[in-house]
C-alpha positions, -999 to +999 in steps of 0.1 A: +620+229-206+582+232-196+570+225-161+526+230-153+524+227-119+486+225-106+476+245-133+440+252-134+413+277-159+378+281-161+352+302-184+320+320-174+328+322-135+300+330-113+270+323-145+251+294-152+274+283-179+303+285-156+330+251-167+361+240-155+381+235-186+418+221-164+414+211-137+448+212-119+470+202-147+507+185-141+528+185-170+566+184-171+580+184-210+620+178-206+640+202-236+637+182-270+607+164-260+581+164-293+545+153-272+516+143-290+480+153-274+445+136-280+412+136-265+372+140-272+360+181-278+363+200-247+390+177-226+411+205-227+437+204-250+435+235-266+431+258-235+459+243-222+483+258-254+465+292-250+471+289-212+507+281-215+511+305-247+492+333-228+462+340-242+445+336-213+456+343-176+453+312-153+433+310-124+459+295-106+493+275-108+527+280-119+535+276-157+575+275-158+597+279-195+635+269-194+633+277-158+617+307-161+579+315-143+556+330-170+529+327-153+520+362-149+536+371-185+518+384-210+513+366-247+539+390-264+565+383-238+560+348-240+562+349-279+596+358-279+604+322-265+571+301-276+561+296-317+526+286-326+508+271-356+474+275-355+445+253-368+432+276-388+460+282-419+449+317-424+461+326-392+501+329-381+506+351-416+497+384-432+479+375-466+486+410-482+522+404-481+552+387-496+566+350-482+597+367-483+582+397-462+560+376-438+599+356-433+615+387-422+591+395-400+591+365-384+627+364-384+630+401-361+601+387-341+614+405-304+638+429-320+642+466-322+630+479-355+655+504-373+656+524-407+674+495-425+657+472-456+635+449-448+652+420-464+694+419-469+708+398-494+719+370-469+682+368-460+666+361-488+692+332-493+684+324-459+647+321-468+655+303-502+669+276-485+645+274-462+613+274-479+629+249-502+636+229-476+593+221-474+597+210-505+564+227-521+582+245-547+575+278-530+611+292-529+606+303-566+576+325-555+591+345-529+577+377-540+542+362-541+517+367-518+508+347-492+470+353-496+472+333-530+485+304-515+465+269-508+459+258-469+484+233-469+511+259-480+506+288-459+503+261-432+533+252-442+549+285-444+533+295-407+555+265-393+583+276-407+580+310-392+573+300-359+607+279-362+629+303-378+645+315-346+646+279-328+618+287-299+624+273-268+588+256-272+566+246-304+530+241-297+509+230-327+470+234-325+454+204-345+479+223-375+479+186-398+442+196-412+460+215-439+493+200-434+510+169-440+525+157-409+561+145-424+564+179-428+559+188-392+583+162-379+611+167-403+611+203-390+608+192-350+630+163-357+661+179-373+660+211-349+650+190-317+624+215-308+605+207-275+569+204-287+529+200-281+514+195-306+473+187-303+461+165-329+426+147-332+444+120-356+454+093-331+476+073-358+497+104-361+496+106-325+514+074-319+536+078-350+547+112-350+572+120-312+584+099-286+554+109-260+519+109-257+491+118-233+452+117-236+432+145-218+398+140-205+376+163-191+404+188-181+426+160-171+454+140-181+447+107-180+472+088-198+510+096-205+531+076-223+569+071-240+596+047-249+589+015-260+553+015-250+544+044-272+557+029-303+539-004-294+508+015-294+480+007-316+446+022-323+427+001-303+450+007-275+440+041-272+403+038-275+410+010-245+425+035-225+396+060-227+367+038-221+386+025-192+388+061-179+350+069-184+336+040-185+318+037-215+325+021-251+337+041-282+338+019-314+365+038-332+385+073-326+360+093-344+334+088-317+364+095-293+375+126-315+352+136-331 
């Protein structure tokens, strides 16, 4: 479903402050596929969802979606395939209006916009169903605004807006701060979304998915699935990244934090 192929980016080019950020990055994410991503501040992990979500053009490579090559496509092309849930919970909705609203929008995300009402009657028992589905109580406060909700709920609602239309790729940006991760994964799970989803919590890393890999310094240094992901533990991990750098970490918040 998602191929990197030598996929490289760096900041500041031709200054002082010049950085590599990936550094020829190989990824191949086969469709259903929900892939967990750790490592330290700056490995890379987040560049590497804006790269593939198009925030940013890369400075070489070949960044392929359900066979397609988006490398040279820009972000609004590429968000008629790819949803995102940001870190930050204030971002992914409008604050000023309705869930319902901020549903619908979401919902014609890609569409042609005609002189028709914003929200049928089928929708908003669409969106009923759905928001009930979370669990928060929120489908009896559709008409509220979205700006008087708490982090963990309009996190909550921005994940169900970037899943409404099944995209053919999910990429979560370190989303769980404000959002409890059953959450994430009974959505994934039950729509078997292909998904990254960077996370600096390396318990939900090996529990939540059936893959893993570690970045380090704009590299992927460990990958793995199966058996041998779900074997994991902790101290695995923190293993694995002082073997890669050679130095010791006592626990995942000097790796993380």
């Amino acid at each position: 479903m998602l191929k990197l192929e030598k996929v490289t980016k760096s900041f500041n080019v031709g200054t002082p402050n010049e950085k590599c950020v990936l550094k020829k990055i190989d990824l191949i994410l086969e469709e259903g596929d929900f892939v967990t991503v750790i490592g330290g501040n700056g490995a890379g992990k987040s560049t590497m969802l804006n790269m593939i979500a198009g925030v940013y053009p890369i400075d070489c490579g070949i960044i392929t979606l359900d066979g397609k090559d988006i490398s040279l496509d820009a972000e609004f092309e590429r968000a008629k395939s790819i949803g995102r849930v940001f870190q930050d919970p204030m971002m992914g909705t409008a604050a000023d209006m309705q869930i319902i609203e901020n549903l619908a929008m979401a919902a014609r995300q890609g569409q042609r916009r005609t002189l028709r009402w914003g929200v049928t009657k089928s929708e908003k028992e669409k969106y009923f169903e759905a928001v009930k589905s979370l669990g928060l109580g929120l489908e009896e406060r559709l008409t509220s605004k979205v700006g008087l909700l708490s982090g963990g709920q309009r996190q909550a609602l921005t994940l169900l807006m970037a899943t409404l239309n099944q995209p053919k790729l999910l990429l979560l940006d370190e989303h769980a701060a404000a959002l409890d991760p059953a959450i994430t994964n009974k959505i994934v799970t039950e729509q078997n979304l292909t998904t990254l989803m960077v996370t600096h919590n390396m318990k939900d890393a090996i529990d939540i998915g059936n893959r893993l890999i570690m970045m380090y310094d704009g590299h992927i240094i460990y990958d793995v699935k199966g058996e041998e992901k779900k074997n994991l533990e902790v101290a695995d991990l923190l293993k694995k990244f002082e073997e890669a750098i050679g130095e010791e970490f006592v626990n995942d918040r000097m790796l993380l934090g």
